[in-house]
PDB file of N, CA, C, O and CB in Angstrom:
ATOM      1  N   UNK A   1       0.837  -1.168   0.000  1.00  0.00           N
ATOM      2  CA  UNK A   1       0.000   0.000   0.000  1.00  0.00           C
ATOM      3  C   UNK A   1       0.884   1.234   0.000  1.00  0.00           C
ATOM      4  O   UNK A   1       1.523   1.555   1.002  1.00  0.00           O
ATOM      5  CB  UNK A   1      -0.954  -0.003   1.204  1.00  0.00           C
ATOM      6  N   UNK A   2       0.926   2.170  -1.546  1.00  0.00           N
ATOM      7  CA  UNK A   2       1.543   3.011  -1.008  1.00  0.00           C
ATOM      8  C   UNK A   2       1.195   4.097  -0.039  1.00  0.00           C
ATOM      9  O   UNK A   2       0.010   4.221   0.273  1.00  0.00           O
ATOM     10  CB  UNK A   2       1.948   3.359  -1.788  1.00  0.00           C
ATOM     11  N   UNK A   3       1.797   4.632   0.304  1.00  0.00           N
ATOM     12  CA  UNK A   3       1.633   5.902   1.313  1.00  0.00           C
ATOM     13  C   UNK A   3       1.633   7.407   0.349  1.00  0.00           C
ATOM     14  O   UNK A   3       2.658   8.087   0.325  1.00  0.00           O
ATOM     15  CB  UNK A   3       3.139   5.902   2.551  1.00  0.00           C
ATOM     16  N   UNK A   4       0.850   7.675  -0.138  1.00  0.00           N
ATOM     17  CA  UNK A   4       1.421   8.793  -0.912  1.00  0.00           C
ATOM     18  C   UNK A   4       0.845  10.593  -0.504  1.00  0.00           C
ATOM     19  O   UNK A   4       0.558  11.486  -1.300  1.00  0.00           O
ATOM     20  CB  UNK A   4       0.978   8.330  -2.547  1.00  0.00           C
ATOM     21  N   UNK A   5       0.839  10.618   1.061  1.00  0.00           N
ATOM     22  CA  UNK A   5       0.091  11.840   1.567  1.00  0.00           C
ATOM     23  C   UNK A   5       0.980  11.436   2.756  1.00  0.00           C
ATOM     24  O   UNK A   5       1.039  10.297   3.220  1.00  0.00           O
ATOM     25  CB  UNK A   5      -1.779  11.972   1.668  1.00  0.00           C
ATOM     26  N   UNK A   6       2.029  13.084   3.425  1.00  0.00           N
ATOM     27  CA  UNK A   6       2.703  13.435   4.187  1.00  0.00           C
ATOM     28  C   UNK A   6       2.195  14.459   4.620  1.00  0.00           C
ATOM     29  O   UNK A   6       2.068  15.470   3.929  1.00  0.00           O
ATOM     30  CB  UNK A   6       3.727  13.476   3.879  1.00  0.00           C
ATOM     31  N   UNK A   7       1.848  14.374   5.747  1.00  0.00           N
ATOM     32  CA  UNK A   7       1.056  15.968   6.858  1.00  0.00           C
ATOM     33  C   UNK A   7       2.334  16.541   7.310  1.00  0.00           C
ATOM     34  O   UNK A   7       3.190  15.996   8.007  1.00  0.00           O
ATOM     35  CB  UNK A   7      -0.133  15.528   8.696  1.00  0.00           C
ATOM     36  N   UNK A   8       2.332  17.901   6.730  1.00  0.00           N
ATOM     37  CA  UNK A   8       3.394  18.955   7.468  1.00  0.00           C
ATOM     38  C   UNK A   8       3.651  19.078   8.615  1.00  0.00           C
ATOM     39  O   UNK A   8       2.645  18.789   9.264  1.00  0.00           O
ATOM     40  CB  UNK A   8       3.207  20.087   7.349  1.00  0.00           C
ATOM     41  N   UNK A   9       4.329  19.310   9.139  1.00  0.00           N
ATOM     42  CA  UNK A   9       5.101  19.531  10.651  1.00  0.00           C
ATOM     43  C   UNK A   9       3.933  20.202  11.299  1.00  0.00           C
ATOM     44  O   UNK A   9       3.570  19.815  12.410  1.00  0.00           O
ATOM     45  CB  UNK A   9       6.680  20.615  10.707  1.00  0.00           C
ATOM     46  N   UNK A  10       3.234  21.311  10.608  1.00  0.00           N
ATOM     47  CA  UNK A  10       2.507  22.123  11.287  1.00  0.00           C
ATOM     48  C   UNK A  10       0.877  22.189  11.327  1.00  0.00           C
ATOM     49  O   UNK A  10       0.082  23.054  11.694  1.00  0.00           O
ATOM     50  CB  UNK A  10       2.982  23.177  10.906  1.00  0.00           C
ATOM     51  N   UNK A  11       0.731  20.750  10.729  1.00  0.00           N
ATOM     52  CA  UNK A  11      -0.865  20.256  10.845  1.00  0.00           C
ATOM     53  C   UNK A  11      -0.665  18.921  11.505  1.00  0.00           C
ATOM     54  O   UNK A  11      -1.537  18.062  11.374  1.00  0.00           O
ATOM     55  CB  UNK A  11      -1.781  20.070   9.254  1.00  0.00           C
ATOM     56  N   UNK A  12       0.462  18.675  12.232  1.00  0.00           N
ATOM     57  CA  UNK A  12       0.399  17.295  13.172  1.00  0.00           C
ATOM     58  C   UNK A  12      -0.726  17.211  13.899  1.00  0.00           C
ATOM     59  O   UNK A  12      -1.109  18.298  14.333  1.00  0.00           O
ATOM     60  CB  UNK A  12       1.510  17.147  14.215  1.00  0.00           C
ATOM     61  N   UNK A  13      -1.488  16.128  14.219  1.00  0.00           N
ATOM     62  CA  UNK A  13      -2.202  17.021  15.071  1.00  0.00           C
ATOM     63  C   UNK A  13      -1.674  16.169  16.597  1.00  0.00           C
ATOM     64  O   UNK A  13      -1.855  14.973  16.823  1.00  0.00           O
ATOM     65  CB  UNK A  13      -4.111  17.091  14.650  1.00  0.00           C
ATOM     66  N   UNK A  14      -1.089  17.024  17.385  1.00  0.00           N
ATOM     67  CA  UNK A  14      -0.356  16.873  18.625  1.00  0.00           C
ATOM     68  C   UNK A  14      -1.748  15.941  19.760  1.00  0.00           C
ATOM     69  O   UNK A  14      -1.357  15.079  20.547  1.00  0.00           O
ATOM     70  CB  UNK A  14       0.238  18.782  19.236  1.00  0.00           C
ATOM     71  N   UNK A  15      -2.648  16.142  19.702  1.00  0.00           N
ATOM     72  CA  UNK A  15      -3.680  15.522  20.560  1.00  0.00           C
ATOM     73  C   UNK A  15      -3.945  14.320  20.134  1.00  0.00           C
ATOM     74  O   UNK A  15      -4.561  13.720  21.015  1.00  0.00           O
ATOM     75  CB  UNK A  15      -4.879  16.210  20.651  1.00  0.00           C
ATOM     76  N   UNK A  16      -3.762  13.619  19.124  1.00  0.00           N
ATOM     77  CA  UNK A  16      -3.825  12.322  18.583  1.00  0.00           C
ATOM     78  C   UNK A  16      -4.333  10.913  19.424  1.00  0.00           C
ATOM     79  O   UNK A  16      -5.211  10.054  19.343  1.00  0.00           O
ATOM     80  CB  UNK A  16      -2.507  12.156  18.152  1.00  0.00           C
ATOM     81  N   UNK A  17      -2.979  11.337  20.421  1.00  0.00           N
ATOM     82  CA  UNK A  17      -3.313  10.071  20.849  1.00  0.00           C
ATOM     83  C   UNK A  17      -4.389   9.994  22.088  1.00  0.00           C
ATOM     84  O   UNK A  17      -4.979   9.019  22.552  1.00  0.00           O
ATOM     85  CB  UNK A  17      -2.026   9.421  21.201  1.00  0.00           C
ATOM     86  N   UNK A  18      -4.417  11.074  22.371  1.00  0.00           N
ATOM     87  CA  UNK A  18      -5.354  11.255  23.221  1.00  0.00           C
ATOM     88  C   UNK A  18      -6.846  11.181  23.148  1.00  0.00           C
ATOM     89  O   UNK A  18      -7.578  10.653  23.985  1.00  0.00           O
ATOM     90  CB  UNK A  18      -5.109  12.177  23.545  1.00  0.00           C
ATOM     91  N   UNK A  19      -7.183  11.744  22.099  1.00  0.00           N
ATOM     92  CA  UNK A  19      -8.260  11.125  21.089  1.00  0.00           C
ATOM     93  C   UNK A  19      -8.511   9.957  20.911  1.00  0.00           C
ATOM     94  O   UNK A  19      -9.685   9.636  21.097  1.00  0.00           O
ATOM     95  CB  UNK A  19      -8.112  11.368  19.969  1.00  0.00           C
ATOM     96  N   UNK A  20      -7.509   8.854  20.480  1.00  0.00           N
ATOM     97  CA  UNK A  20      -7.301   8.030  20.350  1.00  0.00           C
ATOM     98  C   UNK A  20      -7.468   6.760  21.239  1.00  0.00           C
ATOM     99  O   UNK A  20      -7.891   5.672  20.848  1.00  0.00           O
ATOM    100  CB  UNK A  20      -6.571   8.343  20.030  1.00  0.00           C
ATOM    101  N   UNK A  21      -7.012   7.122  22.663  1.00  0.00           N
ATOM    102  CA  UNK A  21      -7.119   6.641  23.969  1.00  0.00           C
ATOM    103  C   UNK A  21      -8.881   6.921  24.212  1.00  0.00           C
ATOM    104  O   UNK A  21      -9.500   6.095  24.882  1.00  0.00           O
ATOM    105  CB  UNK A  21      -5.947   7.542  25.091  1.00  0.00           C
ATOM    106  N   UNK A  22      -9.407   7.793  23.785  1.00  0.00           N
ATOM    107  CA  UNK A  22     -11.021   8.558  24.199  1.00  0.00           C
ATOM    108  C   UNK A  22     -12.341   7.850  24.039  1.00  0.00           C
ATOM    109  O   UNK A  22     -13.421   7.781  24.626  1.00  0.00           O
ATOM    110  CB  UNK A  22     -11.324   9.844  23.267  1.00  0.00           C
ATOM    111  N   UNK A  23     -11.330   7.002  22.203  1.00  0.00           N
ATOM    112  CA  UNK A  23     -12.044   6.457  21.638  1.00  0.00           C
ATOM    113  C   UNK A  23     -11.806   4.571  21.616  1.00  0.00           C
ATOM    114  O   UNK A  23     -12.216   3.768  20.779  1.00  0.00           O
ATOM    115  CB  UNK A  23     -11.965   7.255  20.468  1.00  0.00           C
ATOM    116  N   UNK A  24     -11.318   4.425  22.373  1.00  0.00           N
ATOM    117  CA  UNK A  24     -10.377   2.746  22.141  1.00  0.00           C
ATOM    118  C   UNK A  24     -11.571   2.275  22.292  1.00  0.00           C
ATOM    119  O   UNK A  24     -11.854   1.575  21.320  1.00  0.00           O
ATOM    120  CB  UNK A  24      -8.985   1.969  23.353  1.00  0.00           C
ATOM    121  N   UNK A  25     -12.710   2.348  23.331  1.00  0.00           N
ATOM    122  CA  UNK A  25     -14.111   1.415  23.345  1.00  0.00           C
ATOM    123  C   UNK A  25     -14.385   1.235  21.801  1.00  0.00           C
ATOM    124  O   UNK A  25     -13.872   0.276  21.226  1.00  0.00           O
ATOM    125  CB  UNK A  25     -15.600   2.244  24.189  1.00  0.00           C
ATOM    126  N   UNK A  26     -15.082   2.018  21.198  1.00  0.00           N
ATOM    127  CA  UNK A  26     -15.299   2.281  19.930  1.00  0.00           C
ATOM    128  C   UNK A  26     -14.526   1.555  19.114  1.00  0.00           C
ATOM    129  O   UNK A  26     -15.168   0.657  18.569  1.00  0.00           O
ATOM    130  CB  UNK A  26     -15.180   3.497  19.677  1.00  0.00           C
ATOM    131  N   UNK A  27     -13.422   1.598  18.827  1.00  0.00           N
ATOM    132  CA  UNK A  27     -11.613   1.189  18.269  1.00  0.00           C
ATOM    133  C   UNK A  27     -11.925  -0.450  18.273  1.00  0.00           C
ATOM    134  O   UNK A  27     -11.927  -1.116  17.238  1.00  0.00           O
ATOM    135  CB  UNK A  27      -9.882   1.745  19.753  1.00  0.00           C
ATOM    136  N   UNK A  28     -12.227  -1.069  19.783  1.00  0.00           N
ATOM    137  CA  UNK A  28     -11.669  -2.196  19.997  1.00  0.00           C
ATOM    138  C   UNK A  28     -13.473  -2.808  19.367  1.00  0.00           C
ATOM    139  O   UNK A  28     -13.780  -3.970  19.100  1.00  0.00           O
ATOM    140  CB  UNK A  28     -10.867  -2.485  21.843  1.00  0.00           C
ATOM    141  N   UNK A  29     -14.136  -1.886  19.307  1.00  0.00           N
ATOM    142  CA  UNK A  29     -15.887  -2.989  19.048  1.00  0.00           C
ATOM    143  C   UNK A  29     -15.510  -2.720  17.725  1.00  0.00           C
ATOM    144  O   UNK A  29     -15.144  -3.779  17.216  1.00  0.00           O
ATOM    145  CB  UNK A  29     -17.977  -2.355  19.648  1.00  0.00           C
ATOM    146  N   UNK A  30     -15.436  -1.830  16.975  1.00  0.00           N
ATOM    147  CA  UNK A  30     -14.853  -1.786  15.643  1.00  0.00           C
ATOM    148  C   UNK A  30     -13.985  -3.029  14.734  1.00  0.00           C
ATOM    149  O   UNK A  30     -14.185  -3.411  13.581  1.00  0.00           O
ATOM    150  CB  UNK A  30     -14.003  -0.724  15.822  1.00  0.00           C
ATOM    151  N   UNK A  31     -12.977  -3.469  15.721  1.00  0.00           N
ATOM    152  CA  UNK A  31     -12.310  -4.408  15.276  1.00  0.00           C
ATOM    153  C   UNK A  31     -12.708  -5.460  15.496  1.00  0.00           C
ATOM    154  O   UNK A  31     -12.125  -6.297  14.807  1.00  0.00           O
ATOM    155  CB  UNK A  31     -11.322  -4.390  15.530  1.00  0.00           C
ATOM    156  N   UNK A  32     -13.641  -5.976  16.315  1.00  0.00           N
ATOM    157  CA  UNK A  32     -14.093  -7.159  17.087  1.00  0.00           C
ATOM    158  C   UNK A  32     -15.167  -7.561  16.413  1.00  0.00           C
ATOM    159  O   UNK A  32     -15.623  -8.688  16.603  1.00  0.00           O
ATOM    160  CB  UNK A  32     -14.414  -6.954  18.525  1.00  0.00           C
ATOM    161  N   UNK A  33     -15.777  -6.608  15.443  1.00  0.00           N
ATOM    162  CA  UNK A  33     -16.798  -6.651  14.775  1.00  0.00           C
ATOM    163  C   UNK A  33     -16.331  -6.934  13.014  1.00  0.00           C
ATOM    164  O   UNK A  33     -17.050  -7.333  12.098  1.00  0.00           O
ATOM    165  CB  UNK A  33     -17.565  -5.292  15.168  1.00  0.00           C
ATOM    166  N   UNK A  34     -15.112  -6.620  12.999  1.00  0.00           N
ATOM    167  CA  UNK A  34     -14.687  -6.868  11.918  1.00  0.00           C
ATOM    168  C   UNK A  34     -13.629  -8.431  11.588  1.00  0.00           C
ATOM    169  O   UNK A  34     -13.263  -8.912  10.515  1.00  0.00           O
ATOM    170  CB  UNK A  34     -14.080  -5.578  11.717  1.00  0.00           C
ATOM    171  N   UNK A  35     -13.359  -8.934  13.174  1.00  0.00           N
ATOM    172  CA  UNK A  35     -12.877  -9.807  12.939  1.00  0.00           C
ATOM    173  C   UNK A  35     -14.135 -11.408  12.926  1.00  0.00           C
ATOM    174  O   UNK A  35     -14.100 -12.580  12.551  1.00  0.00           O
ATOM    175  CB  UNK A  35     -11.711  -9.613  13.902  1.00  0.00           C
ATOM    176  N   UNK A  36     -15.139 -10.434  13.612  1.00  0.00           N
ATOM    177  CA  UNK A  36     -16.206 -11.440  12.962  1.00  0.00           C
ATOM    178  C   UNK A  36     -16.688 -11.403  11.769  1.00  0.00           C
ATOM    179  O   UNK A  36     -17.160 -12.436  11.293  1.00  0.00           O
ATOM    180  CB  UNK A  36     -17.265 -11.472  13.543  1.00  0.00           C
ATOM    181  N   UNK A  37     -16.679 -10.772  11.380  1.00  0.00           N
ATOM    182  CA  UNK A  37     -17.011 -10.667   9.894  1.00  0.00           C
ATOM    183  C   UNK A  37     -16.194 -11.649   8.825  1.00  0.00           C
ATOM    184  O   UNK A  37     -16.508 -12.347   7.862  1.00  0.00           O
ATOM    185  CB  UNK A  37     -16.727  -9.163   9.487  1.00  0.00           C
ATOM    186  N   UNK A  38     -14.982 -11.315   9.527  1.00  0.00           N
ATOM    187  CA  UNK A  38     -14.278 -12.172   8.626  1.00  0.00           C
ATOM    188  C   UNK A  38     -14.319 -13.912   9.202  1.00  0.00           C
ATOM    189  O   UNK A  38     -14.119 -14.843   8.421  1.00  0.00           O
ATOM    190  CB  UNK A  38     -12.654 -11.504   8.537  1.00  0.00           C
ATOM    191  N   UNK A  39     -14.538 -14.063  10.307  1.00  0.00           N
ATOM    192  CA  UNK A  39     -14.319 -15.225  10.588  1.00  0.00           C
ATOM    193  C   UNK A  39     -15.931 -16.256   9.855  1.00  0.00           C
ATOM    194  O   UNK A  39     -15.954 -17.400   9.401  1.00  0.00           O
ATOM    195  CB  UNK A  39     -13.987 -15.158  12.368  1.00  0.00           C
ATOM    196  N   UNK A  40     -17.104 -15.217  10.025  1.00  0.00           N
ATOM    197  CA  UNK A  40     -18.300 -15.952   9.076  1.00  0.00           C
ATOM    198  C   UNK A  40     -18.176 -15.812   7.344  1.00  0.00           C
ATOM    199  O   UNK A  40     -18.930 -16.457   6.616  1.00  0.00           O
ATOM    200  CB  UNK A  40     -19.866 -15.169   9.518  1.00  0.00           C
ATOM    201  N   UNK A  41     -17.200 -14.950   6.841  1.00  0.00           N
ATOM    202  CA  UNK A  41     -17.305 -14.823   5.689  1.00  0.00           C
ATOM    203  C   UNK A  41     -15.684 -15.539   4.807  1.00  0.00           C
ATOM    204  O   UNK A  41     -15.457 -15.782   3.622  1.00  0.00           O
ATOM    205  CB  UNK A  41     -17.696 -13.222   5.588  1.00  0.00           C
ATOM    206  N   UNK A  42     -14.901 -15.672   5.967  1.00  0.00           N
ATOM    207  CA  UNK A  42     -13.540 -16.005   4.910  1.00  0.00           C
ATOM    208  C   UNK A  42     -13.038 -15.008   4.586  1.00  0.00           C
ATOM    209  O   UNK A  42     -11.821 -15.059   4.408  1.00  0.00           O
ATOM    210  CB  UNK A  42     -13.715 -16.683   3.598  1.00  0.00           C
ATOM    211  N   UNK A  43     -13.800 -13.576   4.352  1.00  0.00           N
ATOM    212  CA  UNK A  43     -12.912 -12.377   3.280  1.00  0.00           C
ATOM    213  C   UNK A  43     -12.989 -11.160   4.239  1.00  0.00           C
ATOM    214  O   UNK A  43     -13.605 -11.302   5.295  1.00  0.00           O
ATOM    215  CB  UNK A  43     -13.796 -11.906   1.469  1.00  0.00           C
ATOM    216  N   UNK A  44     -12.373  -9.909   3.925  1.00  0.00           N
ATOM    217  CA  UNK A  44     -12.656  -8.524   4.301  1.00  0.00           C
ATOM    218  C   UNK A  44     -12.904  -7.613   3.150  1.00  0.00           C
ATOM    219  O   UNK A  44     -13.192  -6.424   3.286  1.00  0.00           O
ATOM    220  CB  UNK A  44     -11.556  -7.986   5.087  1.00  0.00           C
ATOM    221  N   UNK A  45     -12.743  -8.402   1.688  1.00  0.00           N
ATOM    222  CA  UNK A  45     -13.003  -7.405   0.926  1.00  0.00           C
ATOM    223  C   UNK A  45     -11.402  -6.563   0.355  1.00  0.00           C
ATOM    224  O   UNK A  45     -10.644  -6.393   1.310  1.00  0.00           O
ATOM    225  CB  UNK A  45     -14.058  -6.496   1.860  1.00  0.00           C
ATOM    226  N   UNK A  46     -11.059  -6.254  -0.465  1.00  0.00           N
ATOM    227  CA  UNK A  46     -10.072  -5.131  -1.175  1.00  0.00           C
ATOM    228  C   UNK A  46     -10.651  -3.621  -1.126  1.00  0.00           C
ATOM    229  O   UNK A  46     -11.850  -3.436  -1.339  1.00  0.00           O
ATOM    230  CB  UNK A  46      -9.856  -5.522  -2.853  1.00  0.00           C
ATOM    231  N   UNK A  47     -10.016  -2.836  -0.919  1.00  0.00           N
ATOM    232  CA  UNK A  47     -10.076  -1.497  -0.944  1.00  0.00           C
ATOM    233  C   UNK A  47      -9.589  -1.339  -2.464  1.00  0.00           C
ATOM    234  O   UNK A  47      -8.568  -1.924  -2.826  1.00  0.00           O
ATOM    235  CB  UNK A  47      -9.189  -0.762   0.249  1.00  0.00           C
ATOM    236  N   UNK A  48     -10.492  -0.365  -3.550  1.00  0.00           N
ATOM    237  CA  UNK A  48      -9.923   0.201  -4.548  1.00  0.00           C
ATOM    238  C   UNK A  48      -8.505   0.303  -4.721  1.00  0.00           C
ATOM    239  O   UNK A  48      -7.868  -0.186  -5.654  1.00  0.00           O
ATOM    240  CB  UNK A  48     -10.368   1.234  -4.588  1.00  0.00           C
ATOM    241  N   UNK A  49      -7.943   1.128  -3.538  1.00  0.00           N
ATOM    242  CA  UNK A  49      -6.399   2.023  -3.971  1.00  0.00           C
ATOM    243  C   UNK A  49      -5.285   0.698  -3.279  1.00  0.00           C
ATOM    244  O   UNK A  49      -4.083   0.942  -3.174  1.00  0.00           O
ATOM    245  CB  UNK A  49      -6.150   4.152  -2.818  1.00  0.00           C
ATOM    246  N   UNK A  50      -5.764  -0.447  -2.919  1.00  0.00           N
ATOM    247  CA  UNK A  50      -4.891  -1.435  -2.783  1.00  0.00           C
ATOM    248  C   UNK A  50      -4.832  -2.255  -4.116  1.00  0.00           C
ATOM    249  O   UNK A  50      -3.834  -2.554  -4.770  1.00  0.00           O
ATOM    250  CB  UNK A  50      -5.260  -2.235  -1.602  1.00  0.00           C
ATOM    251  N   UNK A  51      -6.601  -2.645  -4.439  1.00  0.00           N
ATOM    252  CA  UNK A  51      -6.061  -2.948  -5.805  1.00  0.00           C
ATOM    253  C   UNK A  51      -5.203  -2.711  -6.782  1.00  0.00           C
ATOM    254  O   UNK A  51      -4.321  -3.390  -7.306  1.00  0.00           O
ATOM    255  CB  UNK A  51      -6.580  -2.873  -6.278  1.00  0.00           C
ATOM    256  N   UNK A  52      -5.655  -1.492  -6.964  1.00  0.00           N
ATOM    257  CA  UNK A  52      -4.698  -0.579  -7.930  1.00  0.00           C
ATOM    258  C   UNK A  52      -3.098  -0.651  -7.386  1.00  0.00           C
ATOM    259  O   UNK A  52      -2.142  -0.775  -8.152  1.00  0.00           O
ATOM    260  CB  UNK A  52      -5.267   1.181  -7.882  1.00  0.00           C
ATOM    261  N   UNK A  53      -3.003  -0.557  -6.047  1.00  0.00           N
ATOM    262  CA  UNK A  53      -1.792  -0.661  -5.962  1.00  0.00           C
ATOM    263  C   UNK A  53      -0.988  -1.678  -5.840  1.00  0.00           C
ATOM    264  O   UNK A  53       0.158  -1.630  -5.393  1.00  0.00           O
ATOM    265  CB  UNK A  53      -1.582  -0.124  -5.310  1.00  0.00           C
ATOM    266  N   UNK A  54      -1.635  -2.753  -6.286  1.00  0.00           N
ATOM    267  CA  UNK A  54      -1.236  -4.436  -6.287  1.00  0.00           C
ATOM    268  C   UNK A  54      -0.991  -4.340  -7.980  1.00  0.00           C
ATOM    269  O   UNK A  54       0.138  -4.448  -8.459  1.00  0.00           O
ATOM    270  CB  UNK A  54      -2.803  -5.838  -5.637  1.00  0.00           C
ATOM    271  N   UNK A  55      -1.997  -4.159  -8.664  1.00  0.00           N
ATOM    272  CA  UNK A  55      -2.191  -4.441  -9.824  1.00  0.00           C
ATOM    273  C   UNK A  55      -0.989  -3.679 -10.616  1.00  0.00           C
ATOM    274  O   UNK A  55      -0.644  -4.157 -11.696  1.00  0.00           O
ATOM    275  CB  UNK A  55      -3.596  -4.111 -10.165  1.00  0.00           C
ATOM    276  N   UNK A  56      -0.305  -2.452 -10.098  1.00  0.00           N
ATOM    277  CA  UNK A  56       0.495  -1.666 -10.282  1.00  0.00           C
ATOM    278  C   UNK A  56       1.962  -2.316 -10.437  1.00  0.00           C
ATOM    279  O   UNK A  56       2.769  -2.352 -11.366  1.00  0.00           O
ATOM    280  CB  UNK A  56       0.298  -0.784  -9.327  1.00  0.00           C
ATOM    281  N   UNK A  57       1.951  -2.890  -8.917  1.00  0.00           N
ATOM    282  CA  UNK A  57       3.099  -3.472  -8.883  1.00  0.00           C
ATOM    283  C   UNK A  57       3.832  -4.853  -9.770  1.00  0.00           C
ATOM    284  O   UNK A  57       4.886  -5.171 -10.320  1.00  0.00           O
ATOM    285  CB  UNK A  57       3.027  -3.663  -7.707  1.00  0.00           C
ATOM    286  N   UNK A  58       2.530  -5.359  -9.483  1.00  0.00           N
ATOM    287  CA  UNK A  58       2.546  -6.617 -10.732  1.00  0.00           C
ATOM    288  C   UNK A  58       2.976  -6.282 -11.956  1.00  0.00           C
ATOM    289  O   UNK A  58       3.874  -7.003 -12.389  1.00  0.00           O
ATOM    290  CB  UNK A  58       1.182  -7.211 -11.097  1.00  0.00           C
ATOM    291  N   UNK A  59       2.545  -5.252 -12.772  1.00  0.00           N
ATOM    292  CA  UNK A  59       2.921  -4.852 -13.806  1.00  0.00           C
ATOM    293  C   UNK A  59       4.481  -4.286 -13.759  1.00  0.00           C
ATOM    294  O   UNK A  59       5.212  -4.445 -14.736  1.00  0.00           O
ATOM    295  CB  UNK A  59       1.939  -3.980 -14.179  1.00  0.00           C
ATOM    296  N   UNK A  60       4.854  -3.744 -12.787  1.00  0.00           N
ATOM    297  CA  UNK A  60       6.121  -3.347 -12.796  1.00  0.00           C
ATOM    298  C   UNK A  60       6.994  -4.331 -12.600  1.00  0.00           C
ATOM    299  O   UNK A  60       8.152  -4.020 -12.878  1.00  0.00           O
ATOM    300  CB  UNK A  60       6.329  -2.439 -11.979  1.00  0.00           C
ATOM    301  N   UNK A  61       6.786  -5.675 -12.120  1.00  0.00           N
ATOM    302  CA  UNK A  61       7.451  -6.367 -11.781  1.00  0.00           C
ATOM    303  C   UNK A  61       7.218  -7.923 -12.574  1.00  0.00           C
ATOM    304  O   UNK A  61       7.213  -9.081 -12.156  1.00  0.00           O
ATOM    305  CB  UNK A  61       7.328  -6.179 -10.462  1.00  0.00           C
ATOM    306  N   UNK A  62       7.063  -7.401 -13.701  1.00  0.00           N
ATOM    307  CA  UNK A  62       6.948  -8.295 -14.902  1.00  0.00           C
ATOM    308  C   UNK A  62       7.999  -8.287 -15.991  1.00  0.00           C
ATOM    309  O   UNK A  62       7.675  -8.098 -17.163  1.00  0.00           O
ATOM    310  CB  UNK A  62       5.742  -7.999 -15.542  1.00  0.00           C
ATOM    311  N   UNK A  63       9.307  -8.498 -15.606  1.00  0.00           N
ATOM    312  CA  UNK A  63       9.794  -8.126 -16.697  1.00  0.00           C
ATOM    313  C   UNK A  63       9.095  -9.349 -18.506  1.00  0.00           C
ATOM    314  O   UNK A  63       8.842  -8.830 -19.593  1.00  0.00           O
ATOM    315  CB  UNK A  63      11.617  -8.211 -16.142  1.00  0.00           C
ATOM    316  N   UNK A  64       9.037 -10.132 -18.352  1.00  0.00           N
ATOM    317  CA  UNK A  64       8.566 -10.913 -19.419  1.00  0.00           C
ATOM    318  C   UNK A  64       7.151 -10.076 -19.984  1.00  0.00           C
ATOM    319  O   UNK A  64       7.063  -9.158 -20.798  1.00  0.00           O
ATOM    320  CB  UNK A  64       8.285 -12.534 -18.847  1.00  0.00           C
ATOM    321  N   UNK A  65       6.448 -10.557 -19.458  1.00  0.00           N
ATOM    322  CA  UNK A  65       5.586  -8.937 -19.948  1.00  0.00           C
ATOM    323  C   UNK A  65       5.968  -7.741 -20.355  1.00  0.00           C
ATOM    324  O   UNK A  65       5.514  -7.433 -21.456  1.00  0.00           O
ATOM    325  CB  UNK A  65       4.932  -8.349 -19.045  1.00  0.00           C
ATOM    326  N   UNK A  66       6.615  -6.999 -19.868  1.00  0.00           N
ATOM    327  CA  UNK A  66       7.059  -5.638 -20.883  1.00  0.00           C
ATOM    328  C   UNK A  66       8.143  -6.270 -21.842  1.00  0.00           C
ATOM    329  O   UNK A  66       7.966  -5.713 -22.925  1.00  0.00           O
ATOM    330  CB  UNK A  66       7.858  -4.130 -19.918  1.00  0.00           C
ATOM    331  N   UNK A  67       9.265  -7.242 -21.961  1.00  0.00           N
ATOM    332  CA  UNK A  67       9.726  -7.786 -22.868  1.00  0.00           C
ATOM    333  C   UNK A  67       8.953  -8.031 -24.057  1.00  0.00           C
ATOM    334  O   UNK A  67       9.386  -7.700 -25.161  1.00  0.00           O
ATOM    335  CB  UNK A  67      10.158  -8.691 -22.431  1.00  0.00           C
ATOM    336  N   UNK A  68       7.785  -8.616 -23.895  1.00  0.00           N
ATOM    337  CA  UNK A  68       7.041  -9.208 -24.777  1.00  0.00           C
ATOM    338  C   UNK A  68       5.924  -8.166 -25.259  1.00  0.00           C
ATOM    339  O   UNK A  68       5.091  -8.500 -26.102  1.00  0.00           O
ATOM    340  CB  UNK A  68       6.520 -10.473 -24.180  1.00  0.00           C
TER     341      UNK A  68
END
């Protein structure tokens, strides 16, 4: 997955984790809910910009394909 968005020094946002800590109830039913999901379904699904960024790489890392 690339990363292709860097937040400036001066839009950090310094309260983060604290927020973060505010919200862990939320955080942890979030995930608990998603690891059931996956455990009745087998999948979680692809995100668009992973596809793309799989499908990307594959291609770059074909040399026989662009040879050909």
């Amino acid at each position: 997955m690339p990363f292709t968005v860097r937040i400036p020094d001066d839009k950090v946002d310094k309260g983060l984790r604290d927020k973060l800590l505010a919200e862990a109830p939320a955080i942890l039913a979030w995930a608990v809910k998603g690891a059931v999901a996956y455990a009745q379904s087998g999948t979680l699904g692809t995100a668009a910009a992973v596809a793309g960024a799989t499908d990307a790489y594959r291609m770059e890392s074909d040399p026989l394909g662009r040879f050909l």
